[in-house]
Steps between C-alpha positions, in 0.01 A plus 500: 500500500168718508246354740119421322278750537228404800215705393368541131349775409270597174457857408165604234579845479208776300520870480285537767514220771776183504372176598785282766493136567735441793557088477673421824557168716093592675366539131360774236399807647409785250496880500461799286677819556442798324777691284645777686736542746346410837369190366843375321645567798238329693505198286944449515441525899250221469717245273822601716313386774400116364885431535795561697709607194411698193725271318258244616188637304450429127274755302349390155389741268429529092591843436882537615522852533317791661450658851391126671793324365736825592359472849506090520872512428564852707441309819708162414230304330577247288244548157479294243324566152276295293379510148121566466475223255687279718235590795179436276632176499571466864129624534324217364589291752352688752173567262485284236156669380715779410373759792715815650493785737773680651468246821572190310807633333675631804404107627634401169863670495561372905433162441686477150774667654525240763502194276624676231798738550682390175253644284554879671779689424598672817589879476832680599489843566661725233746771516359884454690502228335242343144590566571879371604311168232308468257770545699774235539165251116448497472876463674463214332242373122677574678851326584294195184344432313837564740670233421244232109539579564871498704462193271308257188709578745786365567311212168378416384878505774594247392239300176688446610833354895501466678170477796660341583552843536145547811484266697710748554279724405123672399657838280810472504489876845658487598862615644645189208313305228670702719855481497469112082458540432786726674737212311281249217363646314503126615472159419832428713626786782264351569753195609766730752327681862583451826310513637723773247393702488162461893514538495606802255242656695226357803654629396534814349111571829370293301372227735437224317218284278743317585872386319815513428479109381130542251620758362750276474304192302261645230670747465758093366158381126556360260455776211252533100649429351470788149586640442848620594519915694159487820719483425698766382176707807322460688797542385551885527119589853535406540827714316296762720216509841664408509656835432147709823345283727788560374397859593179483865506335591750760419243799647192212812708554474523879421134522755426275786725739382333833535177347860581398621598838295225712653224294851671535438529840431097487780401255767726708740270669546525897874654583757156512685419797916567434626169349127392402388502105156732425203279546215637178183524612223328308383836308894497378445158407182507291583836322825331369267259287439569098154643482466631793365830563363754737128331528604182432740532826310697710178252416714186603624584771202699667224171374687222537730610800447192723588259220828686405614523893463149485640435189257261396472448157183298487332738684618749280392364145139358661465941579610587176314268299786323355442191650241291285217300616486108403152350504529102445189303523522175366655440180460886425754720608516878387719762621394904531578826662451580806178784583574477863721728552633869586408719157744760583776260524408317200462823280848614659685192417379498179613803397818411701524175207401705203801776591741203555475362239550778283811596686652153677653237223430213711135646563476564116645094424218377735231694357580358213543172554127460669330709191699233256327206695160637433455722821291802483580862613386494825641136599838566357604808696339330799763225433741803497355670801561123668825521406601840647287432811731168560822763456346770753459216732864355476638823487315616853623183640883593407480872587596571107427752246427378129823464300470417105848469499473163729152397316726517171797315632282229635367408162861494320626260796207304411515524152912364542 
């Protein structure tokens, strides 16, 4: 068993100067270091020094990442994270006129620490692995919504003098879409295109849902009247912004390969001992599930890492938003979704539910069921998200991949 932690720590940090409350068996004593690398340095020397162990020193902070938690835990710290929210609340007893400074909050986290460890969740350092993939995921992420911004503006411009463009296709961000403009950017410039052109664009992005002639016939449609110059206008935005999303699906595509090969790299099983059966890694695991694909994987297991290591499915459906809240008071009693939570888990596992249950019968059957007792949209594939979350769990626990096979022959057992 761990020994308690002797001295309590509280860590305020700023972008500038971090506030520390050292809370030992002599009292508070408070510093501030500033954030570079003398004074880090300066400031682990002093808290190794207020015990005889590292493991003997507990470190609270709010944010759990970033260079002061990377150094807490670099020299055998043990740090423990708080919610903000939760620490407001922790603050009013200290102040309950509502005041703050940097001072009082280092004060704060020490002595909630010390008579309240169960409300931190203590940090584990993570694998490089893991950290790389959480970095390229949110990368992803940030490329994405940049596209669509990107994306809209162009659309919004076509609107204006040549929304026969539109027709072509759903995402006018695309390559081959933004090809076909530069020989067209006009509908004047539209009569003099030819098939053998626009052949050999679509040939060469492998677009096969629209021909050449379709192409044609619709950017020949009559054009809008517009006001003298706002062709030309719209015409350069587009230039303008065509070049920043060619930008941005080349990285989407080099996001998109690192992702591939650091969740191989993850979901690759170690080499067996002779006589010993091939142990799947949790990457292997996950993957196996209906709905899941490359973001919805690499987002799982890069943001909620901790809780999948520990296979704890609470933990896991309170992150992803799954998990409703229950607010009783009285007679009154009304149950809602949960806001506190991680938003790029909650946005991956529901589109992890929506895929299922287009693909996965049993996925499908429970969808169903919830929408037939009066569930919306949003509740019922969070019932199915539930569901799948409760499998990933089980299935960590036993070392399995998903069979539908077994999920099948379960039911006609049951149904016998």
């Amino acid at each position: 068993m761990d020994k308690e932690p002797t001295v309590f720590v509280g860590v305020d940090w700023a972008s500038v100067e971090h506030q520390v409350c050292l809370m030992g068996p002599d009292g508070a004593v408070q510093r501030a270091f500033a954030h570079d690398a003398d004074s880090l340095g300066a400031m682990m020397d002093w808290l190794a020094a207020a015990a005889p162990r590292a493991q003997d020193v507990a470190v609270a902070i709010e944010v759990p990442h970033g260079p002061v938690v990377e150094a807490l835990m670099d020299r055998g710290f043990a740090v423990y994270a708080i919610n903000p929210k939760q620490l407001d609340r922790f603050r009013d007893r200290f102040s309950p006129a509502g005041a703050k400074d940097d001072r009082r909050d280092a004060l704060v986290l020490a002595s909630s620490l010390r008579t309240d460890r169960h409300c931190f969740r203590k940090l584990e350092p993570l694998e490089p692995v893991v950290v790389e993939l959480r970095e390229w995921s949110r990368m992803a992420d940030e490329l994405k919504d940049e596209r669509n911004r990107l994306t809209n503006r162009v659309r919004q411009q076509l609107w204006r003098y040549y929304p026969q463009a539109l027709d072509l296709s759903e995402d006018p961000g695309a390559d081959w879409f933004l090809d076909i403009w530069a020989l067209a950017p006009t509908p004047k410039d539209a009569g003099r295109l030819t098939e053998k052109k626009l052949t050999r664009i679509l040939s060469s992005n492998r677009i096969r849902r629209i021909s050449a002639a379709e192409v044609r016939s619709i950017l020949c449609r009559p054009a809008l009247t517009v006001a003298p110059g706002t062709t030309e206008a719209a015409q350069a935005h587009i230039m303008a912004l065509s070049e920043r999303i060619r930008l941005v699906n080349r990285q989407l595509k080099d996001v998109t390969r690192h992702l591939d090969a650091l969740v191989n790299q993850l979901a690759a099983s170690p080499d067996p001992e002779p006589g010993q059966p091939v142990e799947q890694r949790d990457a292997a695991i996950l993957r196996s599930l209906p709905g899941v694909g490359r973001i919805v994987l690499a987002t799982l297991l890069a943001e909620a890492h901790q809780a999948i290591q520990a296979r704890d499915y609470h933990a896991i459906r309170t992150l992803t938003g799954v998990a409703p809240v229950t607010r009783r008071s009285g007679k009154s009693c009304r149950v809602e979704m949960r806001q506190a939570c991680s938003h790029r888990l909650r946005t991956a596992v529901y589109h992890w539910a929506r895929v299922a249950t287009q693909h996965d019968p049993r996925s499908k059957a429970r969808y169903a069921a919830l929408r037939s007792r009066g569930c919306s949209h949003g509740r019922a594939l969070r019932g199915v998200a539930d569901r799948l979350l409760a499998v990933a769990c089980a299935m960590l626990e036993n070392r399995t991949i998903y069979d539908p096979l077994r999920a099948s022959q379960t039911n006609q057992k049951a149904a016998c």
